[in-house]
DOZANU-897684 format. One record per atom (N, C-alpha, C): residue in three letters; residue number from 1; atom name; x, y, z. Coordinates in steps of 0.1 Angstrom, whole numbers. Example, Ala and Ser with C-alpha at 12.3 -4.5 7.8 and 13.67 -1.06 7.14 Angstrom:
// DOZANU-897684
> marlo;vexpa;vomi;x;y;z
> ALA;1;N;132;-57;78 $
> ALA;1;CA;123;-45;78 $
> ALA;1;C;132;-33;78 $
> SER;2;N;128;-22;71 $
> SER;2;CA;137;-11;71 $
> SER;2;C;129;0;79 $
END
This chain:
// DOZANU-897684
> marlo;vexpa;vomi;x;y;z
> UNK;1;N;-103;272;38 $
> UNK;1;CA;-117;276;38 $
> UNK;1;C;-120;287;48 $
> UNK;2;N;-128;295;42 $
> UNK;2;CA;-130;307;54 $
> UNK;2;C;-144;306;54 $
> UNK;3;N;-145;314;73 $
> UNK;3;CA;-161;303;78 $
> UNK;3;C;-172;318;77 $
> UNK;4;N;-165;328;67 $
> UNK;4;CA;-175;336;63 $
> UNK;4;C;-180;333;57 $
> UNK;5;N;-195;339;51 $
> UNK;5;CA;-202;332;37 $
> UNK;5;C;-199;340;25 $
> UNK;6;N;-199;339;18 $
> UNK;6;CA;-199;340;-1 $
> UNK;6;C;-208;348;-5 $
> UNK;7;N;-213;358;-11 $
> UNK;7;CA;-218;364;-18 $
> UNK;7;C;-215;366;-32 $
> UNK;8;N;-224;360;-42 $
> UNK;8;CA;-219;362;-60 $
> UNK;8;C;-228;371;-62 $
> UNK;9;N;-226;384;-73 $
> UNK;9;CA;-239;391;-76 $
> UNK;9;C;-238;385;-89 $
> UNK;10;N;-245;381;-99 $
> UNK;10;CA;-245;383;-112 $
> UNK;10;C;-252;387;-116 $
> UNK;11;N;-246;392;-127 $
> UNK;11;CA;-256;400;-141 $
> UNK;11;C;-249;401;-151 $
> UNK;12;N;-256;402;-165 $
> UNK;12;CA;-254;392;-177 $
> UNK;12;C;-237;404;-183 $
> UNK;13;N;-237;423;-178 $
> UNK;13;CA;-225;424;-182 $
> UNK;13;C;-215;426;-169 $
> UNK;14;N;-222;423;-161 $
> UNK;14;CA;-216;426;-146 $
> UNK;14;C;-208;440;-149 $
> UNK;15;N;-217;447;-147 $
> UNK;15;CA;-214;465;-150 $
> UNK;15;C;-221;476;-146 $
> UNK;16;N;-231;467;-140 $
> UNK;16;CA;-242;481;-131 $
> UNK;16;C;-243;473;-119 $
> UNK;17;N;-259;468;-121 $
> UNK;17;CA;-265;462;-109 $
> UNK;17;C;-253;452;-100 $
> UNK;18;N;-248;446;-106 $
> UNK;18;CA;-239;438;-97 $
> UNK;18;C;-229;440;-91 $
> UNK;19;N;-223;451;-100 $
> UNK;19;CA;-213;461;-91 $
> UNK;19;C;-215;471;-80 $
> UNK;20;N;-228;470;-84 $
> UNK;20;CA;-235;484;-73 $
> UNK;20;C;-234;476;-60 $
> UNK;21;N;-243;464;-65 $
> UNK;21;CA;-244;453;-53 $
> UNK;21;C;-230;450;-43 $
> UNK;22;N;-222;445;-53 $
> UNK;22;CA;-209;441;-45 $
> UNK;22;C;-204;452;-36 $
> UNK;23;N;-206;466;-45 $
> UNK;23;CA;-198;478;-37 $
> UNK;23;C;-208;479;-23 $
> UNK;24;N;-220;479;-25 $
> UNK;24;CA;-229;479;-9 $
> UNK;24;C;-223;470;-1 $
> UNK;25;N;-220;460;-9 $
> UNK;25;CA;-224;451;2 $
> UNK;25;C;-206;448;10 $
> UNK;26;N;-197;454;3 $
> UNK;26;CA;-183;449;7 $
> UNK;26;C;-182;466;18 $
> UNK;27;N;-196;478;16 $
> UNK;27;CA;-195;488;22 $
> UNK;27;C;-200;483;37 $
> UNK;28;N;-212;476;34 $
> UNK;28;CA;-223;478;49 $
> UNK;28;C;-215;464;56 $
> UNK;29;N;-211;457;49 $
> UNK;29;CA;-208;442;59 $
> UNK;29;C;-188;441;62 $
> UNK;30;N;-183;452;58 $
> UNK;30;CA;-166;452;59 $
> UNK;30;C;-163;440;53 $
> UNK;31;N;-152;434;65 $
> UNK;31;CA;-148;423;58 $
> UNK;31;C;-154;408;66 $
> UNK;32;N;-168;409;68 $
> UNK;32;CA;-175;399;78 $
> UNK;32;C;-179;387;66 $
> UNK;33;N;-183;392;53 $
> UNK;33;CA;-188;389;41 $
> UNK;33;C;-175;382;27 $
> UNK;34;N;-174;375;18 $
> UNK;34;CA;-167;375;7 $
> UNK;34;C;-178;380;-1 $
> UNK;35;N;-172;390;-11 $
> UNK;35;CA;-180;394;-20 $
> UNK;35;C;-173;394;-30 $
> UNK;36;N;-184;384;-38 $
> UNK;36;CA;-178;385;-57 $
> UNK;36;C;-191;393;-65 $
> UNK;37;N;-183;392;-79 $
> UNK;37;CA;-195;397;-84 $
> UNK;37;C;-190;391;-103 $
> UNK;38;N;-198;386;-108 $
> UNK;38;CA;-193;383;-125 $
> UNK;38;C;-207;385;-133 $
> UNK;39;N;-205;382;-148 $
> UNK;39;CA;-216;382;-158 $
> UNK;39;C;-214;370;-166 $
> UNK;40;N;-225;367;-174 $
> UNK;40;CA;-223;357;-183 $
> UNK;40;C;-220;364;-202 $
> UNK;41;N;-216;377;-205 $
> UNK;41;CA;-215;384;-213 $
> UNK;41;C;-209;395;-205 $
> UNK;42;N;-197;397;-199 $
> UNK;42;CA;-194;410;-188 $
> UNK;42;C;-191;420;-201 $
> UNK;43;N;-193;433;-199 $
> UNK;43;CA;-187;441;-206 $
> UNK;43;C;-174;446;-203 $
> UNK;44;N;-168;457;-210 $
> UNK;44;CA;-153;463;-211 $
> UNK;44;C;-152;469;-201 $
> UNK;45;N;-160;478;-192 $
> UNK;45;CA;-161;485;-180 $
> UNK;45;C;-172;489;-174 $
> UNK;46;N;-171;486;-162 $
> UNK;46;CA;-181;494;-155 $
> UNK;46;C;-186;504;-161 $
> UNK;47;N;-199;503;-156 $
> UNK;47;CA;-211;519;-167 $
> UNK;47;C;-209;529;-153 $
> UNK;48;N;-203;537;-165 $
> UNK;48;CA;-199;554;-160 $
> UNK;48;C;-209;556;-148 $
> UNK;49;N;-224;554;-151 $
> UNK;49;CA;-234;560;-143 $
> UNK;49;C;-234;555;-131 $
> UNK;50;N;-228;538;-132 $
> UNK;50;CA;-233;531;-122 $
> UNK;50;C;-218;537;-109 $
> UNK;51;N;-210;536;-115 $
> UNK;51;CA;-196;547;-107 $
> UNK;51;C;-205;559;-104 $
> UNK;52;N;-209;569;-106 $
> UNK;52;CA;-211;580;-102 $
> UNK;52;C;-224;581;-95 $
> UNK;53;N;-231;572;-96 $
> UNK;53;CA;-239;568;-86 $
> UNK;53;C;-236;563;-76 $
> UNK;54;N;-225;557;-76 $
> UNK;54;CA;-218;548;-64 $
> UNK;54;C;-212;564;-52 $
> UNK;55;N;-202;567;-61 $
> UNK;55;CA;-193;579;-58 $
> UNK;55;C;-206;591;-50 $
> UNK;56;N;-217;590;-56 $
> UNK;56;CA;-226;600;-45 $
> UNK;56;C;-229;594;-34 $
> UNK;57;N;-228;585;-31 $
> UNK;57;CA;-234;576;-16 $
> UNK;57;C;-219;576;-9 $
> UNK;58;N;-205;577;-15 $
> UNK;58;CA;-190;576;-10 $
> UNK;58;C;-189;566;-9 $
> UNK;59;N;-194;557;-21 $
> UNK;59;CA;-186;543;-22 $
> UNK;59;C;-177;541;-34 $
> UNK;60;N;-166;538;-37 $
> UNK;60;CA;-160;538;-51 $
> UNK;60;C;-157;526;-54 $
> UNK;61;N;-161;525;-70 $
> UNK;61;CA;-161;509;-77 $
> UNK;61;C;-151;510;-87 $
> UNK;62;N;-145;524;-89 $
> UNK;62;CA;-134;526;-100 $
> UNK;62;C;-128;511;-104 $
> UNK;63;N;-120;506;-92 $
> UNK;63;CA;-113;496;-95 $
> UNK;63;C;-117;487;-98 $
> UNK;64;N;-134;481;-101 $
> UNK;64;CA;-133;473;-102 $
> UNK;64;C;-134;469;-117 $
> UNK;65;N;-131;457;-122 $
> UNK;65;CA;-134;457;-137 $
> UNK;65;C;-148;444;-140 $
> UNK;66;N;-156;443;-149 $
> UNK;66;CA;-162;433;-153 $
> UNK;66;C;-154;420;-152 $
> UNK;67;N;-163;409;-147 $
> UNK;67;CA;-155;395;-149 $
> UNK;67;C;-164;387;-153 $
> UNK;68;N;-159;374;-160 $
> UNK;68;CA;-169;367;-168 $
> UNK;68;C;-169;355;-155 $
> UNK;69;N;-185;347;-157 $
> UNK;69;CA;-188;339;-148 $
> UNK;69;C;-184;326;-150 $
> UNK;70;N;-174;322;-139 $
> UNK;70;CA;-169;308;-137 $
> UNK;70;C;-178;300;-125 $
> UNK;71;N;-176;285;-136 $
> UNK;71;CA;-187;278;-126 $
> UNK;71;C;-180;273;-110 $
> UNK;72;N;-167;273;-109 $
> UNK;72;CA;-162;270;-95 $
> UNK;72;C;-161;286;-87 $
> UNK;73;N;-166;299;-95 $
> UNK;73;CA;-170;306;-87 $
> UNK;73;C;-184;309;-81 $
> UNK;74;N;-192;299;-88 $
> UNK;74;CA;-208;297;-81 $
> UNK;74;C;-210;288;-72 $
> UNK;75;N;-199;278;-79 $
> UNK;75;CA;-198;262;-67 $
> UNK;75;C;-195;267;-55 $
> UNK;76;N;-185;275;-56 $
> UNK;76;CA;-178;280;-42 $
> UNK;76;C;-189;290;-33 $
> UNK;77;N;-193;295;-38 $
> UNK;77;CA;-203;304;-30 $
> UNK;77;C;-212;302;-23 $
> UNK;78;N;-215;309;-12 $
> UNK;78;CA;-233;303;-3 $
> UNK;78;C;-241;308;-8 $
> UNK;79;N;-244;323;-13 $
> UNK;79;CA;-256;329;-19 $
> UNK;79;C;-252;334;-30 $
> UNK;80;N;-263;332;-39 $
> UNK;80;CA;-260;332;-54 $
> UNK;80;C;-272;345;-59 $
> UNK;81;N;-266;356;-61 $
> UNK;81;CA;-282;369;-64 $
> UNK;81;C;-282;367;-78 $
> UNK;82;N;-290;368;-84 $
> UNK;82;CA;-289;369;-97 $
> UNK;82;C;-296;378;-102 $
> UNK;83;N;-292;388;-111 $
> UNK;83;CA;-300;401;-120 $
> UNK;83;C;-306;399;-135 $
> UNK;84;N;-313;390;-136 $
> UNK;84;CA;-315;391;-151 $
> UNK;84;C;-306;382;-157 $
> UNK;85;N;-301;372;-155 $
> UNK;85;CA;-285;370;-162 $
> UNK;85;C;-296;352;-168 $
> UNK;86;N;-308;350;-167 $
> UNK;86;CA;-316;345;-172 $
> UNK;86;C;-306;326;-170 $
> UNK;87;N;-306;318;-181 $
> UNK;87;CA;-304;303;-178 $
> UNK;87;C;-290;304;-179 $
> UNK;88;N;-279;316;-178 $
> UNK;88;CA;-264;315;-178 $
> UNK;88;C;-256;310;-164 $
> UNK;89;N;-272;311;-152 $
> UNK;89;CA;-262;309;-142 $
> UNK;89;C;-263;295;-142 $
> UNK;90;N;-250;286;-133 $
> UNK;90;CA;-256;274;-132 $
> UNK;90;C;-259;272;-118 $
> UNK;91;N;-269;261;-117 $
> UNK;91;CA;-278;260;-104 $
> UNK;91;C;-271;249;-100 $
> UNK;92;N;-263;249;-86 $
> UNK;92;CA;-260;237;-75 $
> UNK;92;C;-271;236;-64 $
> UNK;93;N;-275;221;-65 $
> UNK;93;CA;-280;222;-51 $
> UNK;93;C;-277;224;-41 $
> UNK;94;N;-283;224;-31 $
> UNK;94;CA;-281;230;-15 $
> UNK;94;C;-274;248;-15 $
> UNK;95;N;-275;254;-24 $
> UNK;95;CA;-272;261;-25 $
> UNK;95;C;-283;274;-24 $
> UNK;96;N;-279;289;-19 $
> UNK;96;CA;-291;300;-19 $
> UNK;96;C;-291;305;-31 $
> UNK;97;N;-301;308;-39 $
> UNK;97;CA;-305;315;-49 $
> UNK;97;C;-315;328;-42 $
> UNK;98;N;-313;336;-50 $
> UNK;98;CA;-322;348;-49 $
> UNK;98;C;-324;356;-64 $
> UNK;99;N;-329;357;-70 $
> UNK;99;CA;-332;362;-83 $
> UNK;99;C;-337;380;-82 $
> UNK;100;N;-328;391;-79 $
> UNK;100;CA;-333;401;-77 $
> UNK;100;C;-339;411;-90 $
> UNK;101;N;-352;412;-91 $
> UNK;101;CA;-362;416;-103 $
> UNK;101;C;-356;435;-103 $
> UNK;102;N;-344;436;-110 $
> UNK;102;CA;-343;452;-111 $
> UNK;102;C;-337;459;-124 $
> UNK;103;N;-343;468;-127 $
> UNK;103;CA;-341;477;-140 $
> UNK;103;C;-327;478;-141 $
> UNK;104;N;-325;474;-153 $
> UNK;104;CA;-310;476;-159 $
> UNK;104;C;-306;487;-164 $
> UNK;105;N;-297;492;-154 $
> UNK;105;CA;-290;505;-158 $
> UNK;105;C;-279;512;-176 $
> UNK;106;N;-279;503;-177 $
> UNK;106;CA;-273;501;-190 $
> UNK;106;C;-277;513;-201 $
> UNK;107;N;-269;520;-205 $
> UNK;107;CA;-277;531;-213 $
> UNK;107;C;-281;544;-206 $
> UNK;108;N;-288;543;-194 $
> UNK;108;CA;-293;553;-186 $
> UNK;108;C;-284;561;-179 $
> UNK;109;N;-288;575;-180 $
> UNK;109;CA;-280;585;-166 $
> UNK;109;C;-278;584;-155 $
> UNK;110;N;-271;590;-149 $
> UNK;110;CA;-270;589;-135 $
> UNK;110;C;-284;593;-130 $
> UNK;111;N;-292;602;-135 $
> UNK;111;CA;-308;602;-130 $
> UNK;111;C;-314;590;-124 $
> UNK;112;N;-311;580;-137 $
> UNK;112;CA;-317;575;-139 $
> UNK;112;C;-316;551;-127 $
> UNK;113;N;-302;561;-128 $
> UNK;113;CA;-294;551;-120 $
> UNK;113;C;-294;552;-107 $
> UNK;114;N;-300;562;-99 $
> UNK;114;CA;-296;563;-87 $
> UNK;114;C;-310;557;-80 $
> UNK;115;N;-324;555;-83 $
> UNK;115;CA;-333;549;-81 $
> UNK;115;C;-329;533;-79 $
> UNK;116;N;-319;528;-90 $
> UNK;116;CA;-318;513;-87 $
> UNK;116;C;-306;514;-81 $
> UNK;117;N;-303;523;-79 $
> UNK;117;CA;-289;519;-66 $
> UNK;117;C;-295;518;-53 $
> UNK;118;N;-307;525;-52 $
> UNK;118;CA;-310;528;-39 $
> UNK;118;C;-325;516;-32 $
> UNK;119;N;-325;510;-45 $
> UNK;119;CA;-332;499;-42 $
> UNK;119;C;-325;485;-40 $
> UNK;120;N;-307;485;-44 $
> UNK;120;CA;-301;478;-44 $
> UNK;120;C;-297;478;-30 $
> UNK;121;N;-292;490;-27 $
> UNK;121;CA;-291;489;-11 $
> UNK;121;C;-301;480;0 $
> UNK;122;N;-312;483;-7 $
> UNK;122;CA;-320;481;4 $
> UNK;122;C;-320;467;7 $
> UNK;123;N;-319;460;-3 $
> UNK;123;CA;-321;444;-8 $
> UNK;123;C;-305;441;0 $
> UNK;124;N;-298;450;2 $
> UNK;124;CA;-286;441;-1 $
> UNK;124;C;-285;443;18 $
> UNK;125;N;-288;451;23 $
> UNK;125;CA;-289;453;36 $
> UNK;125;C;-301;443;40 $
> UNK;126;N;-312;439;36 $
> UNK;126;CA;-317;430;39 $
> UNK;126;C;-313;416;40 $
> UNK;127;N;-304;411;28 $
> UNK;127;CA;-295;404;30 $
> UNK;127;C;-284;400;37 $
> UNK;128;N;-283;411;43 $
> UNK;128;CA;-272;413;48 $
> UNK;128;C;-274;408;67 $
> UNK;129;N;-283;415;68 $
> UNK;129;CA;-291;414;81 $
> UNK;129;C;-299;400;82 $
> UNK;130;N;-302;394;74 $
> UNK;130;CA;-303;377;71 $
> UNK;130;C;-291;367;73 $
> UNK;131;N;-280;372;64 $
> UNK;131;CA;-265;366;71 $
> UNK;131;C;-261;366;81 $
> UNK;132;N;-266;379;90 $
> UNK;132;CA;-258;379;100 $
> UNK;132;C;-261;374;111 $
> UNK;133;N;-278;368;109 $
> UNK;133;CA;-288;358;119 $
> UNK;133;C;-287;347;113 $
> UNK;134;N;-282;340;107 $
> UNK;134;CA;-279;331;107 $
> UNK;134;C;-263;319;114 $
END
């Protein structure tokens, strides 16, 4: 068991918002944090935009690939974010939920994507700065 906490991002193709998230959040917290990230429908790859939105702030998510959401990877976790991924997550008690309300990149340009990266940050540094007072 390691006496860091857990972070899950989900979202329904774990391919924008959640990757954006994981990539912030494995950037601003090193290795103080576990960060996962899955979907309940993941897609084939990360959305182009959501990489090259990443890659302008100097974070790279190249490697990562979509993964589909397992329930002993939600069991296991302390905070649970969730993007829209609607009644796919499953809820354990005693457990953190946070439901973050953000536009899905999917489809959209990097224009278009760099607004909810930059509101992902913010959330995720809020977060972040909550873990670390506790």
């Amino acid at each position: 068991m390691s006496d860091k906490p857990s972070v899950l991002f989900v979202c329904v193709h774990n391919a924008g918002r959640s990757q954006m998230a994981a990539g912030w959040l494995r950037h601003l917290a090193g290795d103080t944090v576990e960060v996962r990230s899955a979907g309940s429908a993941p897609a084939d790859q990360v959305n182009p935009a959501a990489v090259e939105a990443m890659r302008e702030v100097g974070i790279d998510i190249t490697d990562q690939t979509p993964k589909i959401l397992e329930y002993d990877t939600v069991e296991s976790s302390d905070v649970i974010v969730t993007m829209g991924c609607g009644d796919a997550c499953p809820v354990f008690p005693g457990k953190r939920y946070e439901d973050w309300k953000l536009e899905d990149p999917a489809g959209k340009g990097v224009e278009a994507v760099r607004p909810i990266r930059d509101e992902i940050r913010s959330r995720v540094e809020t977060l972040l700065a909550e873990l670390q007072a506790s």
